[in-house]
BALOBA-1460 file (C-alpha; in Angstrom, 3 decimals):
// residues 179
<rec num="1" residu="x" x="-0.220" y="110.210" z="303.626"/>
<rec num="2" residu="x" x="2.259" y="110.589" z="301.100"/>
<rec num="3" residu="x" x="5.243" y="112.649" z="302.226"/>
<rec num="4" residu="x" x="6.811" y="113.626" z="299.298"/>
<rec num="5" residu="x" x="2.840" y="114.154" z="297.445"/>
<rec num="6" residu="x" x="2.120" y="116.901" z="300.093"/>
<rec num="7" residu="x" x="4.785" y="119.378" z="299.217"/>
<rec num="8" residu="x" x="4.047" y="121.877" z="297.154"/>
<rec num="9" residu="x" x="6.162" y="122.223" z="293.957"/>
<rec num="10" residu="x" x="7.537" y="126.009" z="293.091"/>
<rec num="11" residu="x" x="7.759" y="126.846" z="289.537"/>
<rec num="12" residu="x" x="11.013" y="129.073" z="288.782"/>
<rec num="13" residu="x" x="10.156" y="132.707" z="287.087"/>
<rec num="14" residu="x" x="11.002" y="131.715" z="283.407"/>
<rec num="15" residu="x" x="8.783" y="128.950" z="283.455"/>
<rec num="16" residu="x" x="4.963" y="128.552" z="282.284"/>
<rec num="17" residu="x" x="2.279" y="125.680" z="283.198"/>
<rec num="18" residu="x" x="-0.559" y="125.650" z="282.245"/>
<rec num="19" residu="x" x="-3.108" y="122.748" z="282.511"/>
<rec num="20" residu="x" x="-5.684" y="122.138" z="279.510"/>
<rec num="21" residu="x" x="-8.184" y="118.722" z="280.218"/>
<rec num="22" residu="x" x="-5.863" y="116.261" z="281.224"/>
<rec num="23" residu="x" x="-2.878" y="117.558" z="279.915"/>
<rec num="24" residu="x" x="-0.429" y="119.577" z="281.839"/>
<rec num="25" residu="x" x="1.669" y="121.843" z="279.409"/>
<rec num="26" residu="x" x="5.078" y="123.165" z="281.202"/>
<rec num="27" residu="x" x="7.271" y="125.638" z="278.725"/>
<rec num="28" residu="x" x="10.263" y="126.712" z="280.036"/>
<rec num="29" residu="x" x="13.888" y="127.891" z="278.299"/>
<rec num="30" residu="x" x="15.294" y="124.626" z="277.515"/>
<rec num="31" residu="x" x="12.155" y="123.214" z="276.019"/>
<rec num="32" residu="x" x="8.528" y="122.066" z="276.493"/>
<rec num="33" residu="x" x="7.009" y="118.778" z="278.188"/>
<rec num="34" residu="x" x="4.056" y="117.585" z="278.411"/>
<rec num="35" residu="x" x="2.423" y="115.336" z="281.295"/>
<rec num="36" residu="x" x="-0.832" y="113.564" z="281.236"/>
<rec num="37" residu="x" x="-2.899" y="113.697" z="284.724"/>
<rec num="38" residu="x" x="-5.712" y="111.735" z="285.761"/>
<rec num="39" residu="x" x="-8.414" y="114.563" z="287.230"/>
<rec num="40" residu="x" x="-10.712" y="111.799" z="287.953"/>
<rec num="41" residu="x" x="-7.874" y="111.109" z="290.745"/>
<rec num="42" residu="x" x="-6.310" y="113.793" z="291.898"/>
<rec num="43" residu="x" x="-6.904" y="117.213" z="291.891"/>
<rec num="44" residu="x" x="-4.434" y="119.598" z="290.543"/>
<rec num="45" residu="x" x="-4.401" y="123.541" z="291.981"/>
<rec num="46" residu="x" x="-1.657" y="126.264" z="290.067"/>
<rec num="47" residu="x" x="-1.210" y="129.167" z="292.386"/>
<rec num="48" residu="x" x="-1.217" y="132.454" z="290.599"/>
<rec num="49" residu="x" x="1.722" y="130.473" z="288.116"/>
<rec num="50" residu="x" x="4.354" y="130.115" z="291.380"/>
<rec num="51" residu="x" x="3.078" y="127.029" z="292.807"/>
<rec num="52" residu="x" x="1.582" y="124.095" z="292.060"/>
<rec num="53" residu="x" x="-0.203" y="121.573" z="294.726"/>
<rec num="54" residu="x" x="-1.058" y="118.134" z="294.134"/>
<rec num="55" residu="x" x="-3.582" y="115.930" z="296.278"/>
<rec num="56" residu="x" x="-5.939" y="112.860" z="295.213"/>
<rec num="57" residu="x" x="-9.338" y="113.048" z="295.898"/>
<rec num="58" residu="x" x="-9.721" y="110.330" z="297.859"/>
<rec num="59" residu="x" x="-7.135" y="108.195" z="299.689"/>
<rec num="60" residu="x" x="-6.231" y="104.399" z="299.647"/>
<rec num="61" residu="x" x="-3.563" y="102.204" z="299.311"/>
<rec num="62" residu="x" x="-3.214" y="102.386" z="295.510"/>
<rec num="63" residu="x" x="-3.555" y="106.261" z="295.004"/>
<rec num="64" residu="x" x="-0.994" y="106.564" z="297.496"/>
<rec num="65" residu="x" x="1.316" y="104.874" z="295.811"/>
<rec num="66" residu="x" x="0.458" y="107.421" z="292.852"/>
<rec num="67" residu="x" x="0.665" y="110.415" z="294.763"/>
<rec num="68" residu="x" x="4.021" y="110.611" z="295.494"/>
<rec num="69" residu="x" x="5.264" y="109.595" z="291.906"/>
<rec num="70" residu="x" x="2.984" y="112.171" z="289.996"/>
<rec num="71" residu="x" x="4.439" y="115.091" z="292.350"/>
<rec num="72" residu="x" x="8.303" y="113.650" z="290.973"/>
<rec num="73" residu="x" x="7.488" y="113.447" z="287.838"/>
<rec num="74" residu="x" x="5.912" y="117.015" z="287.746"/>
<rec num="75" residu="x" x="8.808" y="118.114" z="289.213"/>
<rec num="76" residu="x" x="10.980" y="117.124" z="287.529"/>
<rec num="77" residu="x" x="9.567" y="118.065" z="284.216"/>
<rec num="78" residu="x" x="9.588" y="121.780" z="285.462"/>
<rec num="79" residu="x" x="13.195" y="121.270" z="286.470"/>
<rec num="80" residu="x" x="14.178" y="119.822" z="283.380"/>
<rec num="81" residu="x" x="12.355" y="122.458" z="281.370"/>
<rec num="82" residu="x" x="14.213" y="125.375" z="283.206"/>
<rec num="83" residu="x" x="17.951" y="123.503" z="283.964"/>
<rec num="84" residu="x" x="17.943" y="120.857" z="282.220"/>
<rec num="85" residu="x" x="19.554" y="117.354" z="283.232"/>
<rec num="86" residu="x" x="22.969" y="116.722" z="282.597"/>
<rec num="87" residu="x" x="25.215" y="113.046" z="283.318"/>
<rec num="88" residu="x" x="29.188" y="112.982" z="282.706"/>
<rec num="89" residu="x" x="30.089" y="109.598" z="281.438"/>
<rec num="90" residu="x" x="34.100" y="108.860" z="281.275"/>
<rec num="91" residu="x" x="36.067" y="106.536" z="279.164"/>
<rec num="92" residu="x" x="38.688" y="104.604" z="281.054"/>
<rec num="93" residu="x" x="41.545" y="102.398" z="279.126"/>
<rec num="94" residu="x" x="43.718" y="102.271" z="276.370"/>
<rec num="95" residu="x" x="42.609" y="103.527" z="273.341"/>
<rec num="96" residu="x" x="38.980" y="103.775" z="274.232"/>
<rec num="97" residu="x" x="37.746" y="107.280" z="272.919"/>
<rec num="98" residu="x" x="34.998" y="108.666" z="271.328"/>
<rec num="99" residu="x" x="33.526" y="111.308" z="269.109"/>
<rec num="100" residu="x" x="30.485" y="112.154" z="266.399"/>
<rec num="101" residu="x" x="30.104" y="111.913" z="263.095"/>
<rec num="102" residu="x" x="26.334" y="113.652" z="261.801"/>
<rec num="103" residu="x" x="23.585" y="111.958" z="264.701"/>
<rec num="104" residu="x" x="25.624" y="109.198" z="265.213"/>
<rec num="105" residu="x" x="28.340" y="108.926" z="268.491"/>
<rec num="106" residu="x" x="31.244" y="106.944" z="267.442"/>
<rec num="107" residu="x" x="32.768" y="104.881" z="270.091"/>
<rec num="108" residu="x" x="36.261" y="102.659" z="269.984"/>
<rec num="109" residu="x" x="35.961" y="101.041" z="273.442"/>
<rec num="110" residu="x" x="39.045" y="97.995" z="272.747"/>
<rec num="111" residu="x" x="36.882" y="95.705" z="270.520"/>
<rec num="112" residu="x" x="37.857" y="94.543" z="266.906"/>
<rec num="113" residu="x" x="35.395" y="97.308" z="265.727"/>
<rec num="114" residu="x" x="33.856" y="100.587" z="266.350"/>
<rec num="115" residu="x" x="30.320" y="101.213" z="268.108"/>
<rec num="116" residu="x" x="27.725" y="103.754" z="266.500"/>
<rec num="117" residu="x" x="25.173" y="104.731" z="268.586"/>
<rec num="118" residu="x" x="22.689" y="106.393" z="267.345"/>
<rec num="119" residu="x" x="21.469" y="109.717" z="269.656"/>
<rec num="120" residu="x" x="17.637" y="109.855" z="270.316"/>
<rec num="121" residu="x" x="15.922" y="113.107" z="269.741"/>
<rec num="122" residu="x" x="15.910" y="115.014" z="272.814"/>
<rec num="123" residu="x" x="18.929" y="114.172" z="273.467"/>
<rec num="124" residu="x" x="22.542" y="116.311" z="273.369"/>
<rec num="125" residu="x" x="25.429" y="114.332" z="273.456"/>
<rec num="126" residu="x" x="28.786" y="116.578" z="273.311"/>
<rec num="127" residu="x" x="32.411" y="114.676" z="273.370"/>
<rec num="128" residu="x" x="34.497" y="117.181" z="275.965"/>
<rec num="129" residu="x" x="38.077" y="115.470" z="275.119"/>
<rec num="130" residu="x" x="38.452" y="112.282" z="273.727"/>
<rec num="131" residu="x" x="37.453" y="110.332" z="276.847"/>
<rec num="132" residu="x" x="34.886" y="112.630" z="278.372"/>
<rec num="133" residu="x" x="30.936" y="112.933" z="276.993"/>
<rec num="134" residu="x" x="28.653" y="115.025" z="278.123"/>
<rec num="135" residu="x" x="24.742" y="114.025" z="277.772"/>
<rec num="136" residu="x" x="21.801" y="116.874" z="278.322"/>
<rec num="137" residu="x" x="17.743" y="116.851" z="277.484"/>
<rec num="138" residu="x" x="15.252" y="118.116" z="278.936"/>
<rec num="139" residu="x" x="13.942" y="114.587" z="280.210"/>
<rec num="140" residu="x" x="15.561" y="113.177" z="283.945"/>
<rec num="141" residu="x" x="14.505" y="109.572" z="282.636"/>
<rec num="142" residu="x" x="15.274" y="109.271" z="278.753"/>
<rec num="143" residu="x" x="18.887" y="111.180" z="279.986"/>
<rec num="144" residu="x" x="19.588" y="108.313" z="282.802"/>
<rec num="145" residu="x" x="18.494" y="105.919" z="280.018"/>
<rec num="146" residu="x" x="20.919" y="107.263" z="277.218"/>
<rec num="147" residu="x" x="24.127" y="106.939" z="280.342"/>
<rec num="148" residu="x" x="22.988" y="103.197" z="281.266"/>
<rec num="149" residu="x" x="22.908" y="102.159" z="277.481"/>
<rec num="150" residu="x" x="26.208" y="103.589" z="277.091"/>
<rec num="151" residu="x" x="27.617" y="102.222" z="280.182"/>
<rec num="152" residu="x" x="26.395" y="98.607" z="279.121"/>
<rec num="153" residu="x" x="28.525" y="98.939" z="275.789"/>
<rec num="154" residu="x" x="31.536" y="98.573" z="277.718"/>
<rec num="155" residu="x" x="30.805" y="97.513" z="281.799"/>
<rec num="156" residu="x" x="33.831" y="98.253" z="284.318"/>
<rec num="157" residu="x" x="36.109" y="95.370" z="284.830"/>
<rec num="158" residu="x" x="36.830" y="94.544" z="288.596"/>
<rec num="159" residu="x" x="40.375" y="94.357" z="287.759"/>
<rec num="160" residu="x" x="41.522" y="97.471" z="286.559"/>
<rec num="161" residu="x" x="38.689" y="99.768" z="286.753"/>
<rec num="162" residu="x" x="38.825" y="99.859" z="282.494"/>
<rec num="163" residu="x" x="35.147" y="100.518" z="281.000"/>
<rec num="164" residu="x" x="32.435" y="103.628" z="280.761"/>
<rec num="165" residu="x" x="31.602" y="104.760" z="283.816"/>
<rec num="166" residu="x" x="29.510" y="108.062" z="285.646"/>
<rec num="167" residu="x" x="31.933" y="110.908" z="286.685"/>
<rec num="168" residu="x" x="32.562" y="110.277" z="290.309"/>
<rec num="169" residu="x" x="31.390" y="106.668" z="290.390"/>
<rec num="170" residu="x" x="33.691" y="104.570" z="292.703"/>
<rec num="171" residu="x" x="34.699" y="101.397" z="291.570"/>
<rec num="172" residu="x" x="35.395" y="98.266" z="293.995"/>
<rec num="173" residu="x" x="38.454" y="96.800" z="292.520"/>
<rec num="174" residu="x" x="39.318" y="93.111" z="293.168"/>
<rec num="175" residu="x" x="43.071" y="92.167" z="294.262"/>
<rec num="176" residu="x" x="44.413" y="90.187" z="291.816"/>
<rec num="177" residu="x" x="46.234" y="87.094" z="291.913"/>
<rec num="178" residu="x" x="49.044" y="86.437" z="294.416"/>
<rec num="179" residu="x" x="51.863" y="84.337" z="294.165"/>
């Protein structure tokens, strides 16, 4: 049995789900998702619009693999529709900065030019100060995939810790040389 597929998943007051064939419609105040669920596996029971309960039909290796996943990613599309996901990336050396110019982000991150990166649809990206952005959508995985792109642009050197990195993420530096 799937641990995580038999918990129930509550659905917060401002949010609506509704499930039409396959498709699972969730509308909250930051914005709609939808999911696509196989009924042929599992079957898929909204209580009075508060909870919703997720089990497969029947049970073997391969469908609980699924079971678990399908609860997350339900989940998490209600959270994201109500919250929101949010990531703090920070800027770290000399002269690295960024802001936005129309859909693009603008980045200056110590090469001999500047990096445009263009912002997917879905996707908020605010600059805080120079060295701080903020990046929000609705989605848990395209908003983890818009950080790790940026944090590739520019990867943390050992030495001094310079790079893009997550808010809070701790760095193993490397002693340097000795003489």
């Amino acid at each position: 049995m799937s641990k995580i597929g038999k918990m129930n998943i509550s659905i917060p007051e401002k949010v609506k789900v509704a499930l039409s064939g396959n498709t699972l419609n969730i509308e909250g105040p930051e914005g709609k998702k939808t999911l696509n669920i196989d009924l042929n596996l599992f079957n898929l029971d909204i209580k009075e619009g508060k909870e919703i309960s997720i089990a497969p039909k029947k049970i073997d290796q391969e469908i609980k693999r699924i079971w678990g996943m399908k609860r997350s990613l339900i989940n998490n599309a209600i959270m994201g529709s109500s919250n929101g996901y949010e990531k703090v990336l920070e800027l770290v050396g000399v002269g690295y900065r960024a802001s936005i110019k129309g859909t693009q982000l603008n980045l200056q991150l110590g090469y001999s030019h500047d990096i445009n990166f263009d912002i997917p649809e879905g996707i908020k990206i605010s600059v805080e100060k120079q060295t701080t952005l903020k990046i929000t959508g609705i989605d848990k995985q395209q908003v983890g995939s818009v950080a790790s792109k940026l944090k590739t642009l520019r990867k943390i050197e050992p030495y001094k810790g310079k790079g893009v990195r997550e808010k809070g993420q701790h760095i193993l530096k490397k002693e340097g040389k000795k003489k």
